[in-house]
Structure formats: C-alpha cells, structure tokens
gemmi code that builds the backbone of each chain (N, CA, C; Angstrom):
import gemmi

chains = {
    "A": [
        ("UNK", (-4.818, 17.542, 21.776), (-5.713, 16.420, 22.042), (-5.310, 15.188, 21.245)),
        ("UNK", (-5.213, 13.963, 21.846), (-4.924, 12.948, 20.903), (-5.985, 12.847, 20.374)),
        ("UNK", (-7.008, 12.879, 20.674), (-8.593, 12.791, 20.139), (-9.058, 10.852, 20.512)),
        ("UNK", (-9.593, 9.950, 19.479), (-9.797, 8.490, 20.051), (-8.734, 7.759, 19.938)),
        ("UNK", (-8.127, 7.002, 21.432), (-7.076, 5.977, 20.677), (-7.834, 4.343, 21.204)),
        ("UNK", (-6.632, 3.966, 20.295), (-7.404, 2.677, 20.657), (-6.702, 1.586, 20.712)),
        ("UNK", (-6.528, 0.690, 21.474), (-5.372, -0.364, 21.765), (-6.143, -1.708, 21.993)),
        ("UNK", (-5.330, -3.124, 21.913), (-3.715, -2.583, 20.401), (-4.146, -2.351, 19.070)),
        ("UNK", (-3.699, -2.713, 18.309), (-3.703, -2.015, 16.672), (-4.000, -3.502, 16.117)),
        ("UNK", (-3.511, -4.588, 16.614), (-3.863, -6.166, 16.411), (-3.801, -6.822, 17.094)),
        ("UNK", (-4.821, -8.239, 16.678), (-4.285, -9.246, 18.259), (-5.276, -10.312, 17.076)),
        ("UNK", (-4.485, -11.493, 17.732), (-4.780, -12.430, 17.188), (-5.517, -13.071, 18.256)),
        ("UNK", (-6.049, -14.173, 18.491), (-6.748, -14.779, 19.537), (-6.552, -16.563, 18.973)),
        ("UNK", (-7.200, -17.093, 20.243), (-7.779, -18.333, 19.515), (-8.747, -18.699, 19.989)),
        ("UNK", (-10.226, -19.675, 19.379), (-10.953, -19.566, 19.865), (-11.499, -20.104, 21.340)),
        ("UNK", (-12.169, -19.387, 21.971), (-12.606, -19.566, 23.334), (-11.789, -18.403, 24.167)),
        ("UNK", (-10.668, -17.997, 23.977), (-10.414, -16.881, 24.573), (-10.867, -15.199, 24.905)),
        ("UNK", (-10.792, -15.290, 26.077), (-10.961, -13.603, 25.975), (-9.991, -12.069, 25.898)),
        ("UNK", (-10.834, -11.611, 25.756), (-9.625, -10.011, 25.295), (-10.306, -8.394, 25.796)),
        ("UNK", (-9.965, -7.796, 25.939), (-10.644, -6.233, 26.138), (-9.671, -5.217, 24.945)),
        ("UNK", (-10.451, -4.936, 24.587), (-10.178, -3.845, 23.571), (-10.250, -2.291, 24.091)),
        ("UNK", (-9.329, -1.924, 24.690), (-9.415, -0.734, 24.978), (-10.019, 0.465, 24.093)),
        ("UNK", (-10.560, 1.759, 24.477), (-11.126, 3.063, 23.863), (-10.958, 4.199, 24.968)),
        ("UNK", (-10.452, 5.159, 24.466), (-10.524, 6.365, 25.317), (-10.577, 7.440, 24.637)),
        ("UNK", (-10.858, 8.640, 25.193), (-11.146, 9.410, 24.521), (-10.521, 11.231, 25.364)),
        ("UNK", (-10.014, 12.076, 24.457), (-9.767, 13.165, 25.674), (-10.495, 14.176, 25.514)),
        ("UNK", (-11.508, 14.476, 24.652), (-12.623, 15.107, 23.959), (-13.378, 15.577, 24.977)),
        ("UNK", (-13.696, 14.669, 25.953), (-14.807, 15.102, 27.201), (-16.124, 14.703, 25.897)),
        ("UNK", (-16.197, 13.820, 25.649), (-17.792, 13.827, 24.285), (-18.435, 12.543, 25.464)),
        ("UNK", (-19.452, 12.860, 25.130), (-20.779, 12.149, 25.917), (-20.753, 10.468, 25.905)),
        ("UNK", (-20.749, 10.741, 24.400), (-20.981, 9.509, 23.436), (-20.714, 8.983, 22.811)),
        ("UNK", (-20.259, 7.279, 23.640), (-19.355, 6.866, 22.586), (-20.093, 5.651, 22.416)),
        ("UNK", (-19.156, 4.861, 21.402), (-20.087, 3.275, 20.604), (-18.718, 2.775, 20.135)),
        ("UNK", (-18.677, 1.304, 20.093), (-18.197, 1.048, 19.180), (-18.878, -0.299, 17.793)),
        ("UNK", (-18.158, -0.453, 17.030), (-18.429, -0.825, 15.639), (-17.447, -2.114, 14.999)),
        ("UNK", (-18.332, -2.728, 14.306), (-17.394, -3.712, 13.757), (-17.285, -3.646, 11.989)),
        ("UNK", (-16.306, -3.513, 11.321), (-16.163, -3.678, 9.780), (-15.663, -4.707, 9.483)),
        ("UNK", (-16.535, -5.000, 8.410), (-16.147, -6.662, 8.410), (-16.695, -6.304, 6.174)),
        ("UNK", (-15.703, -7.193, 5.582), (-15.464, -7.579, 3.856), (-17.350, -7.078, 3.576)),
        ("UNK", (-17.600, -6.032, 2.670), (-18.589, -5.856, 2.106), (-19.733, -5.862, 2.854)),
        ("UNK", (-19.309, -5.024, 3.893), (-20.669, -4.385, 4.909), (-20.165, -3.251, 5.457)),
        ("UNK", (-21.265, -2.554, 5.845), (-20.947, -1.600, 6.271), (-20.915, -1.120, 7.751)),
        ("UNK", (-20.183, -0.198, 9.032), (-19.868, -0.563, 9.864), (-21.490, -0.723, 10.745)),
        ("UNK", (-20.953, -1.668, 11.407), (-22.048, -2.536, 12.383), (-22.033, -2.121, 13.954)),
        ("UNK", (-23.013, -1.438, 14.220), (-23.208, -1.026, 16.148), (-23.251, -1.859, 17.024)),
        ("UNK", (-22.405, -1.976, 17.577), (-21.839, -3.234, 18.674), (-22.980, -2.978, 19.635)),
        ("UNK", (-22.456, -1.686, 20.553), (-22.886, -1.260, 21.524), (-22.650, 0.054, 21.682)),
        ("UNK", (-23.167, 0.925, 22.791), (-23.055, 2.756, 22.884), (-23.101, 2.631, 24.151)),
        ("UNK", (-22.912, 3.695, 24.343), (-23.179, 4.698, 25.655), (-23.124, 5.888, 25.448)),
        ("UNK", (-23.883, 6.972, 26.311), (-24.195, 8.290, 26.512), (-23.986, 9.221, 27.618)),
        ("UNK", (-23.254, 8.360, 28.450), (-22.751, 8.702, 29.282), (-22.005, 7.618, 30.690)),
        ("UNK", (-21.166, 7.979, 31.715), (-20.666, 7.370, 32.257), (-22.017, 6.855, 33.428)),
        ("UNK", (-21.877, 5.265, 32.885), (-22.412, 4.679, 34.085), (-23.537, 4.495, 33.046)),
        ("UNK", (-24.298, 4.324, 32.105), (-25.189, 3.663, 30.864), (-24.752, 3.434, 29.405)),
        ("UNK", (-24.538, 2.783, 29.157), (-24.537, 1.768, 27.957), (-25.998, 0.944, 27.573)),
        ("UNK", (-25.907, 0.739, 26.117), (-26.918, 0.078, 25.552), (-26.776, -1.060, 24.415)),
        ("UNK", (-27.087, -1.658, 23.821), (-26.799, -2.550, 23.305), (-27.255, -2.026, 20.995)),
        ("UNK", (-26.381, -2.376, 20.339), (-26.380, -1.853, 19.310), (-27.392, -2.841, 18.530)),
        ("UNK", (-26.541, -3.122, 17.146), (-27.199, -4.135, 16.311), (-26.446, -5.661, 16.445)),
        ("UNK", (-25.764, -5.512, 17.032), (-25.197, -6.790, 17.066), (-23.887, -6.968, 18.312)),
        ("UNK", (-24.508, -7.207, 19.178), (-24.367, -7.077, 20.672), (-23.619, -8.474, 21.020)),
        ("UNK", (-24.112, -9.578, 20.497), (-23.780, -11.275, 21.137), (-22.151, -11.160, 20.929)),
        ("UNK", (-22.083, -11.654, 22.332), (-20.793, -11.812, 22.354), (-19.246, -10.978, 22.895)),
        ("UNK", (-20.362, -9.544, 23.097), (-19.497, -8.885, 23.473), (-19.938, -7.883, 24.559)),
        ("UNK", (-19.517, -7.523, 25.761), (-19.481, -7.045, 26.575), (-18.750, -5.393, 26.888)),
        ("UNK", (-19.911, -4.281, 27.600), (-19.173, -2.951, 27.636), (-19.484, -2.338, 29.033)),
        ("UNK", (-18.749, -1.914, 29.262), (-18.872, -1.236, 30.661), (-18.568, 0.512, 30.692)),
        ("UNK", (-18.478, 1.768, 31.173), (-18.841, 3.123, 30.876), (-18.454, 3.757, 32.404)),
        ("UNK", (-17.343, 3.601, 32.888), (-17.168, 3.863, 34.183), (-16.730, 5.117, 34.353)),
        ("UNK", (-16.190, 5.899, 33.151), (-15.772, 6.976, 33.402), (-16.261, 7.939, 31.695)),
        ("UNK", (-15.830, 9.021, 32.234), (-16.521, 9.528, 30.507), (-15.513, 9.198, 29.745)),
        ("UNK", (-13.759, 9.168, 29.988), (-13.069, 9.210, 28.771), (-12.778, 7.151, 28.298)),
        ("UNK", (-13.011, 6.558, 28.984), (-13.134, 5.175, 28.546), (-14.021, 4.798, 28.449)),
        ("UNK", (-13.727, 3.367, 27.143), (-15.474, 2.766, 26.601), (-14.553, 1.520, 26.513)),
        ("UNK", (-14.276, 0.538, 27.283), (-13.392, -0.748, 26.873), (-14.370, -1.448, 26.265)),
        ("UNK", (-14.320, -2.820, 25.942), (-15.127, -3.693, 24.848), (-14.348, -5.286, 24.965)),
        ("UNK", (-15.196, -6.110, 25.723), (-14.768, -6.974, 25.883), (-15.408, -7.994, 25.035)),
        ("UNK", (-14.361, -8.914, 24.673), (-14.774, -10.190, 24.062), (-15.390, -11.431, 25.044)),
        ("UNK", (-16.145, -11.903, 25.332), (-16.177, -13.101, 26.439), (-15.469, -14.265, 26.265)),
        ("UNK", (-16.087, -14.663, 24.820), (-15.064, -15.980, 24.665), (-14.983, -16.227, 22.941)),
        ("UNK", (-14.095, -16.053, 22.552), (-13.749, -15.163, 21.454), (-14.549, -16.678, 20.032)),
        ("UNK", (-14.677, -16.315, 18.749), (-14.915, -16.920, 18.298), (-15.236, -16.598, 16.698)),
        ("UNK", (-14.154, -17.196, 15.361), (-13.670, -17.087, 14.572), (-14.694, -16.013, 13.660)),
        ("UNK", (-15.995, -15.814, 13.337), (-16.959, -14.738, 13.257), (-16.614, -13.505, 13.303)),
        ("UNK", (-16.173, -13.115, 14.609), (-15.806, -11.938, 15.468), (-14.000, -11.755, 15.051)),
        ("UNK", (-13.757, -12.083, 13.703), (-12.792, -11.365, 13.349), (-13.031, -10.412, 12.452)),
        ("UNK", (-12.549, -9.443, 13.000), (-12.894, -7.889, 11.641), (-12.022, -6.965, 12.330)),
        ("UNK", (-12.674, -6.101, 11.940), (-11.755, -4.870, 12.363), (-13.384, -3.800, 13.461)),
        ("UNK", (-12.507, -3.237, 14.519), (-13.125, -2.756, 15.236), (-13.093, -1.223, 15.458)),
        ("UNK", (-13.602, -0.372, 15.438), (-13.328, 0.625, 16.077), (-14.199, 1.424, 17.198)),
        ("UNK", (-13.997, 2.460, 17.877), (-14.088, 3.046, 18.726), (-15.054, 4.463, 18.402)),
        ("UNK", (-15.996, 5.168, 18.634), (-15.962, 6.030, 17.893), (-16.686, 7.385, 19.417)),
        ("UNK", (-16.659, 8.041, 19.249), (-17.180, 9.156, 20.046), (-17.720, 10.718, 19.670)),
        ("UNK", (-18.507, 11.421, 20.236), (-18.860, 12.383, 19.849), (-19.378, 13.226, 21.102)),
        ("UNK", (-20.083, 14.537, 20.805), (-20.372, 15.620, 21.517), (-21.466, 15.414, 22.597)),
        ("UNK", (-22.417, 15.306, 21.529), (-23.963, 14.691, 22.428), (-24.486, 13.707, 21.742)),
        ("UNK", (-25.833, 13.134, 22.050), (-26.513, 11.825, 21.920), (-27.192, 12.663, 20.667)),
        ("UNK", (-27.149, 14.129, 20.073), (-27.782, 14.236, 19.013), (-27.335, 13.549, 17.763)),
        ("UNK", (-28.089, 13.449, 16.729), (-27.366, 12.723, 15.342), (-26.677, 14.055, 14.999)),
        ("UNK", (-26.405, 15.305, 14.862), (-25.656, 16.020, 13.766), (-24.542, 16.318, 14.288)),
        ("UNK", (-23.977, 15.940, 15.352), (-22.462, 15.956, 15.763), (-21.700, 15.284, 15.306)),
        ("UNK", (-20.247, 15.456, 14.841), (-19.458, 15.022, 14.022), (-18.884, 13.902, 15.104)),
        ("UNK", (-18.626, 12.754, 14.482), (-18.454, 11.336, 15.471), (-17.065, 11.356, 14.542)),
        ("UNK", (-16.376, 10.888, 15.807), (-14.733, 10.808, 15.178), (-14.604, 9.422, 15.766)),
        ("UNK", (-13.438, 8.729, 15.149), (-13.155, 7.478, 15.339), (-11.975, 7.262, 15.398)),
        ("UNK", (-11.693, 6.074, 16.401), (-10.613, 5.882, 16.965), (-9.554, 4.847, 15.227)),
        ("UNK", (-8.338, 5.054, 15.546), (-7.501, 4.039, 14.391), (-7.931, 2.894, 14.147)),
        ("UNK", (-8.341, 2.242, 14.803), (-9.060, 0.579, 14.646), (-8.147, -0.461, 15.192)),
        ("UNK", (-8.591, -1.463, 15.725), (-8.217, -2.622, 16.153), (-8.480, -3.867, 15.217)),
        ("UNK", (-7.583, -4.837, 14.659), (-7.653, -5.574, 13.918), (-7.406, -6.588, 14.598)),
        ("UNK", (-8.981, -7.736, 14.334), (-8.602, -8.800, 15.602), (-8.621, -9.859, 14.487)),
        ("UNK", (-8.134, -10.949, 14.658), (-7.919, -12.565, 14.296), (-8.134, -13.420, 14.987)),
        ("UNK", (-9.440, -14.595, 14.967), (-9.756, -15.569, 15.651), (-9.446, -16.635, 14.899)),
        ("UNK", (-8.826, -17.784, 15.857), (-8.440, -19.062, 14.739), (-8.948, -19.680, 15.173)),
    ],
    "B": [
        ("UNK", (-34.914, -4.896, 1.398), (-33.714, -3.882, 0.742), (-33.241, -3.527, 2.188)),
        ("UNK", (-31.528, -3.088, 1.509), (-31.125, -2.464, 2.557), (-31.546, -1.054, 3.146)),
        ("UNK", (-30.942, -0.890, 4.630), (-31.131, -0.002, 5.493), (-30.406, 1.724, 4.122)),
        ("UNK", (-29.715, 1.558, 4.030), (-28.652, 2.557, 3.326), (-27.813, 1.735, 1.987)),
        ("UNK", (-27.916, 1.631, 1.075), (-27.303, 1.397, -0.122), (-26.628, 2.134, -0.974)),
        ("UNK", (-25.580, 1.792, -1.490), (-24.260, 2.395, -1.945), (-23.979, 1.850, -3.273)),
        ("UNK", (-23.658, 2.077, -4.298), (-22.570, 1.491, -5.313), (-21.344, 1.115, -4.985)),
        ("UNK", (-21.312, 0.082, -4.951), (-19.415, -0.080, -4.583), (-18.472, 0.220, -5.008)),
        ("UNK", (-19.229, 0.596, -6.532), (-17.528, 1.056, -7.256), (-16.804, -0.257, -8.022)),
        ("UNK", (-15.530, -0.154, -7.997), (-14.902, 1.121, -7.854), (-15.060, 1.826, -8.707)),
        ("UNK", (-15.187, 3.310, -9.037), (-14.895, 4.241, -9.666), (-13.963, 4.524, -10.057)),
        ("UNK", (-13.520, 4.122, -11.646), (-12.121, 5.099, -12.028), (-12.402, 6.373, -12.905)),
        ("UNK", (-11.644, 7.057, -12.591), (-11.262, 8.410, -12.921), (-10.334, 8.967, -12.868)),
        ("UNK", (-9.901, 9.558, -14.282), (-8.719, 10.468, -14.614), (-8.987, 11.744, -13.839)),
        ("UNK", (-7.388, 12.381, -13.179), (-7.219, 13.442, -12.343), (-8.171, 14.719, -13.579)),
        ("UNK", (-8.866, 15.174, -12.922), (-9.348, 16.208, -13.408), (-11.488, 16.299, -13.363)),
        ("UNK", (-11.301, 15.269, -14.025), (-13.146, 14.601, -14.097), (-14.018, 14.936, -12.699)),
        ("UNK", (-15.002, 15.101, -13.080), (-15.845, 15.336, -12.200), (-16.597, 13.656, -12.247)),
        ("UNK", (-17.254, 13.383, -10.767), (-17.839, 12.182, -10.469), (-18.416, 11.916, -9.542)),
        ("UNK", (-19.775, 11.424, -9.401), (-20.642, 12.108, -8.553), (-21.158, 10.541, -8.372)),
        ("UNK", (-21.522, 10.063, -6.635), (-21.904, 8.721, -6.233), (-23.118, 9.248, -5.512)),
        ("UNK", (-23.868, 8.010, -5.748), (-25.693, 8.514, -4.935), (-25.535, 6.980, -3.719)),
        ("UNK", (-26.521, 7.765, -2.666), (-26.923, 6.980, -2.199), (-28.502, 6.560, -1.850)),
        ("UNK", (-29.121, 5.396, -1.403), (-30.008, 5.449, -1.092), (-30.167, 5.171, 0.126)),
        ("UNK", (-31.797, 5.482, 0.900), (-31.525, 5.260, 2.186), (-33.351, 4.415, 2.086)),
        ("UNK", (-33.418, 4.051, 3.378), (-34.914, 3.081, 3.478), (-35.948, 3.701, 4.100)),
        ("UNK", (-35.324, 4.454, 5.244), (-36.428, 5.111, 6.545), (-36.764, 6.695, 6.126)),
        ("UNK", (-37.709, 6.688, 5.379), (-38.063, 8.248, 5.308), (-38.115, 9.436, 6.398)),
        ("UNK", (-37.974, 8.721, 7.889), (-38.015, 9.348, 8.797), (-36.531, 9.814, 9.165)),
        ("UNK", (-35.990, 9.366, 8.152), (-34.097, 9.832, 8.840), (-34.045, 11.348, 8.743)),
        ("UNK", (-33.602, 11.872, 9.815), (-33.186, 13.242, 9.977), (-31.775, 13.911, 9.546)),
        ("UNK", (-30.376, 12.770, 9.291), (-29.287, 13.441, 9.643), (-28.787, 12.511, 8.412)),
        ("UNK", (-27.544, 12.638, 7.881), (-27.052, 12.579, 6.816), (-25.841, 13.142, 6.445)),
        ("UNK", (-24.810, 12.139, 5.863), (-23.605, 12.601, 6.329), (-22.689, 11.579, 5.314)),
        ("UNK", (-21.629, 11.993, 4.523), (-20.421, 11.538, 4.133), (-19.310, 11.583, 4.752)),
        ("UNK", (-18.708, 10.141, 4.810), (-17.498, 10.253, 5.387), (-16.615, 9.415, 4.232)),
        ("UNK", (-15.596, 9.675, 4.648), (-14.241, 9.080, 3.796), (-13.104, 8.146, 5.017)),
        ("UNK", (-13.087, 7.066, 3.855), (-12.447, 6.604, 4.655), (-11.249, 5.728, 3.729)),
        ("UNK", (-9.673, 5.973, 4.165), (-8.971, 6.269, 3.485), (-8.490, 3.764, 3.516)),
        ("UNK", (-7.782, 3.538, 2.834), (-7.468, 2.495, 3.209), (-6.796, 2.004, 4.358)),
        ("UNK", (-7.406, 0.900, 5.287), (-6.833, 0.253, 6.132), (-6.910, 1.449, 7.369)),
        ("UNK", (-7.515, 2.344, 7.627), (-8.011, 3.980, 8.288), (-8.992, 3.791, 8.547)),
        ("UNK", (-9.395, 4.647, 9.650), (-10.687, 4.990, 10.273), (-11.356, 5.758, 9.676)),
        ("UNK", (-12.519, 5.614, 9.097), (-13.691, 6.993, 8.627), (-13.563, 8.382, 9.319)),
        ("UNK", (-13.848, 9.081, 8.054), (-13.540, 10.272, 8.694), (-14.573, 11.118, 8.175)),
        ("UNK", (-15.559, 12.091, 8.824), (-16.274, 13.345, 8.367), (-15.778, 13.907, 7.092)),
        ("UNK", (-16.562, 13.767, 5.975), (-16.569, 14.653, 4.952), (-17.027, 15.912, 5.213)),
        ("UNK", (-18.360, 15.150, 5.126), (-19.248, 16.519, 5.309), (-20.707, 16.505, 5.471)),
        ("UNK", (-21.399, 16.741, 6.396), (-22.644, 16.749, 6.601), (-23.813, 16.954, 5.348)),
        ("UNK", (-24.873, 16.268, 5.196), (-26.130, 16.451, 4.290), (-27.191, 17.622, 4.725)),
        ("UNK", (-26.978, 18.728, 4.385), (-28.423, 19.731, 4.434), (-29.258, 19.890, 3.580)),
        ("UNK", (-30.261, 19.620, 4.176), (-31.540, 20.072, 3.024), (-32.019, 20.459, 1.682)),
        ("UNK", (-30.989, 21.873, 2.130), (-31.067, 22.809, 0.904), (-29.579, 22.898, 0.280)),
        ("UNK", (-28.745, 21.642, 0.404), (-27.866, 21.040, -0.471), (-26.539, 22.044, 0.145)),
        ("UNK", (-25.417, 21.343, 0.133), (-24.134, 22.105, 0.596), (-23.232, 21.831, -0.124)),
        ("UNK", (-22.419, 22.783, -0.325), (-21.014, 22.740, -0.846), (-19.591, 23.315, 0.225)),
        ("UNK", (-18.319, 22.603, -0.022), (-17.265, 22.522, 0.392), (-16.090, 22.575, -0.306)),
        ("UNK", (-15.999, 23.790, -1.244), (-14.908, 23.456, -2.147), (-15.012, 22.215, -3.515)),
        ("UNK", (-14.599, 21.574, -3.958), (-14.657, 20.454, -4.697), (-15.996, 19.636, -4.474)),
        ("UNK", (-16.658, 19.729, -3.052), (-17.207, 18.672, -2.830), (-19.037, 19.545, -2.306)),
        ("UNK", (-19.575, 18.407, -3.192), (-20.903, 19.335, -3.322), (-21.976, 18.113, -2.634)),
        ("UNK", (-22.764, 18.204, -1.773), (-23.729, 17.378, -1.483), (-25.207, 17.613, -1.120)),
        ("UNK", (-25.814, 16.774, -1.531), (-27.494, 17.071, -2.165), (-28.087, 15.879, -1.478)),
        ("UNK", (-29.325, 16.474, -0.906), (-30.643, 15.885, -0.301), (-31.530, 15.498, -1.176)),
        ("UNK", (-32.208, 14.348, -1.182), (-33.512, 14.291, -1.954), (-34.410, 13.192, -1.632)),
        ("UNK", (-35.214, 14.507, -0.390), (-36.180, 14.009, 0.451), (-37.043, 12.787, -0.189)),
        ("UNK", (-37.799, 13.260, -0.906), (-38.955, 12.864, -2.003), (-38.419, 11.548, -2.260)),
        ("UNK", (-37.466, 11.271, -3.052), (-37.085, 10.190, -3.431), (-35.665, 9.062, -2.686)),
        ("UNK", (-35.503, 10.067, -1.457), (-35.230, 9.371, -0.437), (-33.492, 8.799, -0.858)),
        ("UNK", (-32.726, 9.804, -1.787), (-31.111, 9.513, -2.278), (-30.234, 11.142, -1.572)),
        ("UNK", (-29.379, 10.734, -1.203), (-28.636, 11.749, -1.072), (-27.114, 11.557, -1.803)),
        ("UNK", (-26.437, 12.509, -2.193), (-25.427, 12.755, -3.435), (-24.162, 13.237, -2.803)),
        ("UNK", (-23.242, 13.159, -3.692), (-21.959, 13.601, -3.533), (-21.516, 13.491, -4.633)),
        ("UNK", (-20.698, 14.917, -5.092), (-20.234, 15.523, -6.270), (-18.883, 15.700, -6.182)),
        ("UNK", (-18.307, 15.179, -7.026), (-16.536, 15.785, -6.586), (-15.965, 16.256, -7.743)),
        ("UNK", (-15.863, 18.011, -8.091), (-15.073, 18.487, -9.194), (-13.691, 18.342, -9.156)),
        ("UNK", (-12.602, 18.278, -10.325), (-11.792, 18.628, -10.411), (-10.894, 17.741, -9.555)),
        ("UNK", (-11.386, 16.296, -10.057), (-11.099, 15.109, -8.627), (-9.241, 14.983, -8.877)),
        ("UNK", (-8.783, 15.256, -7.777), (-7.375, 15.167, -7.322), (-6.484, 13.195, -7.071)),
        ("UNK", (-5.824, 13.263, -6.829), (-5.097, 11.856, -6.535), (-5.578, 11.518, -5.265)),
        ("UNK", (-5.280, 12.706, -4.500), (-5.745, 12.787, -3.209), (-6.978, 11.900, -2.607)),
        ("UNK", (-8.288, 12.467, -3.659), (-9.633, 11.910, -3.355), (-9.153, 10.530, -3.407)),
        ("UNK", (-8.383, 9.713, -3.805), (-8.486, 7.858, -4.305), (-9.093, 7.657, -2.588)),
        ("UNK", (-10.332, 7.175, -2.652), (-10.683, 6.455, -1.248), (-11.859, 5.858, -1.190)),
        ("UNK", (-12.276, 5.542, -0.010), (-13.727, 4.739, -0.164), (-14.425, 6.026, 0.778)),
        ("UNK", (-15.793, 6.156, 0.464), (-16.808, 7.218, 0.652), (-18.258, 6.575, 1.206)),
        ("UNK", (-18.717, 6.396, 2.752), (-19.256, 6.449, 2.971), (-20.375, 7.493, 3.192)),
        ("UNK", (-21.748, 6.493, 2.469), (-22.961, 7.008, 3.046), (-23.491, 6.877, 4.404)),
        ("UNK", (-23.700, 7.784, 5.353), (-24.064, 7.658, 6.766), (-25.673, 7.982, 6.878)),
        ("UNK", (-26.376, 7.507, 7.388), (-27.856, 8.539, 7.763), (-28.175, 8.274, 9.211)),
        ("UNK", (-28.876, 8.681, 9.857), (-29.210, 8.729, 11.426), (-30.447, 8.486, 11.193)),
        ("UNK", (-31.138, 7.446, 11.386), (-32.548, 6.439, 11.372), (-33.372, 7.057, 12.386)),
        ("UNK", (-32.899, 7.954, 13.649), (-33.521, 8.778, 14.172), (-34.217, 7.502, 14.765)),
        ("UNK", (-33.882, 6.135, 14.940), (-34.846, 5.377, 15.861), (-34.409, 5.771, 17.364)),
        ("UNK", (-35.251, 4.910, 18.203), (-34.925, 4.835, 20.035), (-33.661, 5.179, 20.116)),
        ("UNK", (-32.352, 4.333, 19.974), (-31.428, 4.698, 19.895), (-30.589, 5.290, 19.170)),
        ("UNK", (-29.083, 5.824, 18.947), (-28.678, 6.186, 17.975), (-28.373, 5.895, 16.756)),
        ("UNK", (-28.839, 5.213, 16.084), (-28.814, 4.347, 15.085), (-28.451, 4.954, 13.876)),
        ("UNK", (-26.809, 5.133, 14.047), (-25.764, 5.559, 12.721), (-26.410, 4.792, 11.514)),
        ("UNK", (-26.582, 4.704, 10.623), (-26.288, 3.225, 9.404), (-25.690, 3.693, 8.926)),
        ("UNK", (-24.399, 2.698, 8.311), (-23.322, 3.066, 7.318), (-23.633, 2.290, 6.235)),
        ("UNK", (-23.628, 2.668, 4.781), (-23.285, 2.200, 3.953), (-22.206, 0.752, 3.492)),
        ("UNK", (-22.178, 0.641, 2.674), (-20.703, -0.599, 2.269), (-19.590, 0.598, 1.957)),
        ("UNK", (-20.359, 1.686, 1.276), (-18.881, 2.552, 0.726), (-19.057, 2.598, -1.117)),
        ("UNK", (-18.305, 3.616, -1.442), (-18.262, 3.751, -2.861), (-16.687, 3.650, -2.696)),
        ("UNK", (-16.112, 3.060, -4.043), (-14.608, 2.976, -3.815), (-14.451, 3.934, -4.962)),
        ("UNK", (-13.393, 4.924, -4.718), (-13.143, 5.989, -6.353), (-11.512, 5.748, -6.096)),
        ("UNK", (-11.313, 5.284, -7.704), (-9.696, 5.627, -7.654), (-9.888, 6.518, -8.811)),
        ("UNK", (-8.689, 7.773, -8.600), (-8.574, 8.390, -9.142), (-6.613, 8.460, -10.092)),
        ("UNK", (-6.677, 8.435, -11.215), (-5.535, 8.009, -11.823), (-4.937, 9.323, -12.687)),
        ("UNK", (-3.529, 9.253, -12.780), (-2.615, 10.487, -13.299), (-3.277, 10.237, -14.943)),
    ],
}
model = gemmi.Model(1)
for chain_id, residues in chains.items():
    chain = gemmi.Chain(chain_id)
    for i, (resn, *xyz) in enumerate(residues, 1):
        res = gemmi.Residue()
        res.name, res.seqid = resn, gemmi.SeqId(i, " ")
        for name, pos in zip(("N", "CA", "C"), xyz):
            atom = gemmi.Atom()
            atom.name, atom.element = name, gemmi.Element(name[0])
            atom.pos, atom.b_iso = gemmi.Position(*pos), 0.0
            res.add_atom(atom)
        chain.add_residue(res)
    model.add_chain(chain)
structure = gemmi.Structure()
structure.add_model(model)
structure.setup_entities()
C-alpha cells in the first residue's frame, strides 16, 4: 500500500491564482480531511469528508474548495490563491468517522504565495 | 484559553533521562486522545492512543486525567531517535470530527 500521497511536494503561486492539491488514498478509509500547519499553531481543519459524494466544511474553510467523487481521492482546491494561505498542507485519512481510528497522513504539500 | 495546550519546549535532554510533557485540553466532553510525533519537515504520525486507565508502549507511557482535564506522555531511557516534536491530539467529540491539535512539544535529545 502506498498508504496517503500527496502532490506536488511544493508550488509556489502568485497571488490571485489557482491550484488543486491533489490527495489519494489506497486504504479504502471512509474519511478523509485535510489540514493546514502554519509557524506556532497547531494543525488547522480545512475541510472533511466521510464518504464519497459528502464533504463538510472544517475550521477554516474560506478560500478553499473540496469535492469527494470517489473514496480514494480528496483534491483541495485553492480558488484564488492569496499570501495567508501559505503553509504547509496535508492530507489525512482514516477507517471510519469514529474518533479512535488511527488517521494517517499524507507527506505534505508546501505552498508559497507571493 | 486554548482548545488543547502544549509546552513548546524545546526540551533538552541527555540520551538516557527520562522526560515527561503534559498536555491540557478545554472540552471536558472530549472522548479520544492521542499522541502523535511528528518528525521535522514530516507528516505526524500515531504515537499512541490515550486510555483511561493509562497505557504503556515500551519507553513510552501515557496517562489520562479526567478530573483535571491533562493528559501525559512519559519517555524512559530517551534515545537520539526520540529528537522530535510531539503532538497533543483530543477528539472534541463535537457535530463534526473535530481533531484539535496542539502547537507540539519540541524534545531534543543530545549524545
């Protein structure tokens, strides 16, 4: 199993542009989310889903867009990118929508807005 | 106050020492509880889950404490290996899935 990958590994942007951040997963897990880490916080809930075809919106949603079309992809789109929304991103997935399943996470995406 | 609070560290420690980071959490209603490690410039990774009645894993020992609402992590006989940052996780058990992560404890551990 590769388990989460996640593409690309960096991308720079500039602002007003858009991007999709790929996530997949070969796990067959329900549930995935992804997250933003950003200097002296801790990681931040973009958005989730629980299955293909529903998604929901996390703690900090503006700005970014998710769609759930199949179980092993969770892409993550930027709309129109903007210097804030640089951090590091990741991907993360798990078994079921319960909390005591072990959530694994994809390598991370490191974005740059200028 | 925050959702989940951490010491940042960093922690130094000579290979051998034992060193133990607390966390706190806000929602007395959290059900789930969980350390992860997460190595530099790396994705977090499962330590090890928080039970109740306190668990151990080799080196790594972790403790509940309902009442006063901190959960622990103990690390004997700390290796080079351990040098990393150590998230506190809890599951807020709200509407949705609501992970909270910590900032992280940073431990370096030195020859």
């Amino acid at each position: 199993n590769a388990g989460v990958t996640q593409t690309p590994k960096f991308q720079v942007l500039k602002t007003g542009q858009s991007m999709t951040l790929q996530c997949a997963q070969d796990m067959n897990h329900e549930y995935m989310s992804w997250y933003r880490q950003d200097p002296g916080m801790g990681l931040r809930l973009i958005h989730y889903s629980v299955g293909a075809g529903i998604t929901d919106q996390g703690e900090v949603p503006n700005g970014y867009n998710v769609s759930r079309s199949t179980t092993e992809d969770f892409p993550l789109r930027l709309l129109s990118a903007a210097p804030s929304q640089t951090s590091v991103y990741f991907c993360a997935s798990k078994r079921t929508s319960g909390g005591t399943d072990t959530q694994y996470f994809g390598p991370g995406t490191r974005l740059t807005v200028l | 106050r925050k959702e989940v609070e951490q010491d940042p560290g960093p922690f130094n420690v000579p290979e051998g020492a034992t060193v133990a980071f607390n966390c706190t959490y806000s929602n007395s209603a959290s059900q789930s509880f969980f350390w992860y490690r997460q190595d530099c410039r790396k994705e977090p990774k499962l330590l090890m889950s928080v039970y109740s009645s306190g668990n151990e894993d080799g080196r790594f020992t972790a403790q509940l404490n309902r009442a006063s609402q901190y959960i622990s992590l103990l690390i004997r006989d700390s290796k080079l290996s351990d040098s990393a940052t150590y998230l506190c996780v809890v599951n807020m058990n709200t509407g949705f899935q609501k992970l909270v992560f910590g900032t992280g404890t940073r431990l370096l551990v030195s020859p």
